[in-house]
C-alpha positions in Angstrom: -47.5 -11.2 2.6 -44.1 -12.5 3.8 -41.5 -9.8 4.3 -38.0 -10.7 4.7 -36.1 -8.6 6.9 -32.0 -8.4 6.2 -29.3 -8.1 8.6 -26.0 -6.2 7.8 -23.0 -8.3 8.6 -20.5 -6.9 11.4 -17.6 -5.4 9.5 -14.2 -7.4 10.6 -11.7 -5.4 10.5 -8.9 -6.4 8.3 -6.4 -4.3 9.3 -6.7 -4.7 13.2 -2.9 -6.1 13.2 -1.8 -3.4 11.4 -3.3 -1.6 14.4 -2.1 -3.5 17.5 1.2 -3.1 15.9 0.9 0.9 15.5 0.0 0.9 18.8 3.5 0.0 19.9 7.1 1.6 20.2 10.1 0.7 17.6 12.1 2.9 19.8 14.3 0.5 22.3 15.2 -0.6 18.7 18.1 2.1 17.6 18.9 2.5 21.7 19.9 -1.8 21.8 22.1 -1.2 19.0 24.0 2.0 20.5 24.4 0.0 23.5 25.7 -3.1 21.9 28.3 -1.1 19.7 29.4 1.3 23.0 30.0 -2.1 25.1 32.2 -3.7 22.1 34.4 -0.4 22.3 34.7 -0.2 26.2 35.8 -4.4 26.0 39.0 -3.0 25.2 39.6 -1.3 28.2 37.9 -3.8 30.9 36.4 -7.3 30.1 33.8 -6.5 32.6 32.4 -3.5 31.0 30.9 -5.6 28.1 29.4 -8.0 30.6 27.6 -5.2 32.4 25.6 -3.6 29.5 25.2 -7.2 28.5 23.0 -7.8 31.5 21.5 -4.0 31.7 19.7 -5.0 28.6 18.9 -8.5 29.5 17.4 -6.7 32.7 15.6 -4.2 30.4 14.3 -6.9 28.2 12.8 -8.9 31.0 11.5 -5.9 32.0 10.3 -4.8 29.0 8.2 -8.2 29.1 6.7 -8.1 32.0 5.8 -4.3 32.5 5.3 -0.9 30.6 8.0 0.4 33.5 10.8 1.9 31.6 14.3 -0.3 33.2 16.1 2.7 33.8 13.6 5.2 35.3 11.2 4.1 38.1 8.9 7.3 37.5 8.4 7.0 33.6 5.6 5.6 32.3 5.7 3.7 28.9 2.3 5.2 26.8 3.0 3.0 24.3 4.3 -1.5 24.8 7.5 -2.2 23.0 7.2 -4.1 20.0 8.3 -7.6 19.8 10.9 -6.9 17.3 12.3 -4.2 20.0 12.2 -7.0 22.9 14.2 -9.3 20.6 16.4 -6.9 19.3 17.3 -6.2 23.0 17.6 -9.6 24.4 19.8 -11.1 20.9 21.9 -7.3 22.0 22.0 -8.8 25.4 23.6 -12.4 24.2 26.1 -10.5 22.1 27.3 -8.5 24.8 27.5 -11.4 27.5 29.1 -13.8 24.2 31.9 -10.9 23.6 33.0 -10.9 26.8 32.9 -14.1 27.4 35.0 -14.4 24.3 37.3 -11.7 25.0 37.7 -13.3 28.9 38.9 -16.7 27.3 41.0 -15.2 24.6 42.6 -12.7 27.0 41.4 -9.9 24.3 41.0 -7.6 27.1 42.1 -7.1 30.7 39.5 -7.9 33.3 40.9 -5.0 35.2 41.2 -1.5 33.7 44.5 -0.8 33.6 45.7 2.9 34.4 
């Protein structure tokens, strides 16, 4: 008498990028844009303000890349990676900063100086 014994498959999970990408944080998202939008107001005051916020979030990107080390706080501790879409959203914020004020340097849009 032969008996056949049958082996249940492993279950793959279907939805394991769906959650890898629950697992991480949307939130630098909204912050890039506030950023971006508060440096194109203070480039009419000072060219250089622009430029500084503009590397801030490059600096926070790299950051962002390499660690779970929140930029601005050496004592927080990130539970939760950013997600790629909120590393991209800071570093293309990043380029637009450092392109505006480049832009506003060469067109003399803004004085490099604040002026009192």
């Amino acid at each position: 008498m032969s008996t056949s014994r049958v082996y249940a498959r492993p279950v793959a999970h279907a939805n394991r990028a769906a959650e890898v990408e629950s697992r991480r944080s949307h939130a630098a998202i909204p912050v890039a844009i506030v950023v971006v939008a508060i440096g194109a107001y203070l480039g009419r005051y000072s060219v250089l303000l622009p430029a500084l916020l503009g590397l801030v979030l490059l600096g926070s990107g790299g950051s962002f890349l390499s660690s779970r080390l929140n930029p601005l706080s050496p004592h927080f501790y990130l539970t939760r990676k950013p997600s790629w879409a909120a590393i991209g959203t800071v570093f293309v914020g990043a380029l637009v900063l450092l392109a505006g004020a480049y832009a506003m340097w060469v067109h003399g849009f803004g004085p490099v100086v604040p002026r009192l």
